[in-house]
N, C-alpha and C positions, 0 to 999 in steps of 0.2 A: 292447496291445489292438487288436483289428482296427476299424476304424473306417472306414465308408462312406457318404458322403454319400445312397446310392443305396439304401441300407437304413437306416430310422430306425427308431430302441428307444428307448419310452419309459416309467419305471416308475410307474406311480403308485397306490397302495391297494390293492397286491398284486397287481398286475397289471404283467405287461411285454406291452408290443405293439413286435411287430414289422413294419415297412410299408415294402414292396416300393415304390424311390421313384424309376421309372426310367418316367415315363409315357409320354414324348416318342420310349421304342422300346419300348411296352405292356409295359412291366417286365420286358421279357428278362435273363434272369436270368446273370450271368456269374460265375467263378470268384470276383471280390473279392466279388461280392453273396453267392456262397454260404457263404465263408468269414464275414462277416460276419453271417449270420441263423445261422451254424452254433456262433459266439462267441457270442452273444445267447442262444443253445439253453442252453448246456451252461453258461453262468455262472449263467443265471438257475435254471438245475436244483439250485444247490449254493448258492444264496443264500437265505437264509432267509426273507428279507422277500418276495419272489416264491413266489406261492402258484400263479397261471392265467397264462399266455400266451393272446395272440390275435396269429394269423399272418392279416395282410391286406394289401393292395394296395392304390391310387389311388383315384380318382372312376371309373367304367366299367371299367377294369382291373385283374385279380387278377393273372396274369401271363399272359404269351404263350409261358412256356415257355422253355427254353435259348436262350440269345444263338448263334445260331449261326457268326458268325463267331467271337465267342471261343473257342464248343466246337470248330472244326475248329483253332483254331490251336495248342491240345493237346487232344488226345481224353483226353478219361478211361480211364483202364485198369482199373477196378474189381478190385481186390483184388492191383495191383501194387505195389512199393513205397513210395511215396510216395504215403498214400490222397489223392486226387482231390479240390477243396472240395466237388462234386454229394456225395460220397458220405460225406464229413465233416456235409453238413449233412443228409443224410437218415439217418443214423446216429444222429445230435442226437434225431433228430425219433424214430425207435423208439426210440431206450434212454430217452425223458423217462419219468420216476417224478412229474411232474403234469401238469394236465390241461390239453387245446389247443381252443380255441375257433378257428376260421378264418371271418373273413366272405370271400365274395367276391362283389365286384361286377362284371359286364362279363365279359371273357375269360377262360376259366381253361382253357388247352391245356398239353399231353403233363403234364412233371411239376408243374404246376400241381394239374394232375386225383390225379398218383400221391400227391401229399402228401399229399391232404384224408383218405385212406384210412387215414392213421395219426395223424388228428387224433382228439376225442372228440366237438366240437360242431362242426358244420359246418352257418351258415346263409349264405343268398347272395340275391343279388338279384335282382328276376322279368324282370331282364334280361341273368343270368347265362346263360355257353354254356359250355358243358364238350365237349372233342374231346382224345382222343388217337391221333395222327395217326402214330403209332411206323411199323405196317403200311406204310402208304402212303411213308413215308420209307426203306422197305426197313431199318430197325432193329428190334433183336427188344422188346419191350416191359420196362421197366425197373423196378429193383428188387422183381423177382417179382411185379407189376402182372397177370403172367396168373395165378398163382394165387391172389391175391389177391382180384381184382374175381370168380372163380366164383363163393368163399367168400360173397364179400357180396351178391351178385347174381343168382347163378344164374347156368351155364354161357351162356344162350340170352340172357339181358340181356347180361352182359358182353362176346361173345361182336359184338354190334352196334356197341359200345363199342370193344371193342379189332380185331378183325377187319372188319366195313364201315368203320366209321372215320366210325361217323355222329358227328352232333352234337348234342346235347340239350340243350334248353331247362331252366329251372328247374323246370317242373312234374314235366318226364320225370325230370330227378335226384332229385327229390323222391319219385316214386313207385320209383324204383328203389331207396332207400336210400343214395344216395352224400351228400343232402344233409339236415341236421334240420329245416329246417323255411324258408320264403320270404318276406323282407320285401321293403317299398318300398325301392328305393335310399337313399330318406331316413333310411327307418328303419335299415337295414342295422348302422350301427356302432353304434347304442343297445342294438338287440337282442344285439347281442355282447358288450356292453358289459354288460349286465345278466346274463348267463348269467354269463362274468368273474366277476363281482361274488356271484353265487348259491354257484357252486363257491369261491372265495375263502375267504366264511365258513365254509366246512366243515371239519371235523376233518382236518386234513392226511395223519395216516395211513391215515384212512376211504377218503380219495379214492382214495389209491396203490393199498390194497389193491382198491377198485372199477374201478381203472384197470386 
């Protein structure tokens, strides 16, 4: 089993939470972090007693995005032999058959941002920032993120998002659609936690098929 101190799962009442545990470098996400939220994916997809996932981060930070000295020290090659752990765990994250609640609090940069787009509930905190900074990095925007954010956004929203390379407050994700809905930082993991708990009870195959 892949096991990371840096990513903790934990199941309880039909819920497995996954928690980005790397605060001390705003949860930069590295190859063993992806491989491990990407085992946490795809076990708990196939285990029955796991009905909801909730993918979240720290106290202030959701993540800051790829580790980048990891990322340079092998690039990912997306769709060369040996799939890549980025693209193991966002592979996880489209094929799930249940449903993903993500809180985030504090930072949520590049694939921080691309996750939440293939989650189902996404609430965050009114001190959440959301940037992805791909453009600016001279990198083309990842796992189809440009057609993606049109889809959900509108060309002219996303468009701000992924080409100026602004950065949005809670409320502006909120009214764009990126996020469901804005708690207090306090309340933040309740609210998750009760959404969880909502889709949990539901008929299993209800869900899938609403998913």
């Amino acid at each position: 089993a892949q096991v990371s101190s840096l990513v903790l799962v934990d199941d309880a009442e039909g819920i497995r939470t996954i928690r980005f545990n790397r605060p001390d470098k705003k949860n930069a996400l590295t190859r063993e972090m992806y491989a491990a939220a990407a085992e946490a994916l795809e076990n708990g997809d196939t285990e029955q007693s796991i009905k909801v996932f909730i993918i979240t981060g720290t106290d202030g930070v959701f993540t800051a995005g790829n580790d980048i000295g990891d990322f340079m020290e092998r690039p990912p090659h997306v769709g060369g032999g040996d799939m890549p752990p980025v693209e193991r765990f966002m592979r996880a994250l489209l094929d799930l058959k249940k449903p993903v609640v993500a809180a985030v609090d504090g930072l949520a940069i590049g694939i921080g941002v691309t996750m939440l787009m293939h989650c189902d509930i996404v609430y965050c905190s009114d001190r959440a920032t959301f940037k992805t900074p791909f453009v600016d990095l001279a990198l083309a925007p990842e796992f189809g993120s440009s057609q993606v954010m049109p889809q959900m956004f509108g060309h002219a929203v996303a468009a701000d998002l992924l080409m100026l390379g602004s950065s949005w407050d809670a409320s502006r994700a909120l009214q764009a659609g990126l996020v469901t809905g804005v708690h207090s930082a306090d309340d933040l993991a309740g609210a998750a936690h009760f959404a969880a708990s909502v889709m949990a009870a539901k008929a299993p195959g209800s869900m899938r098929a609403a998913k």
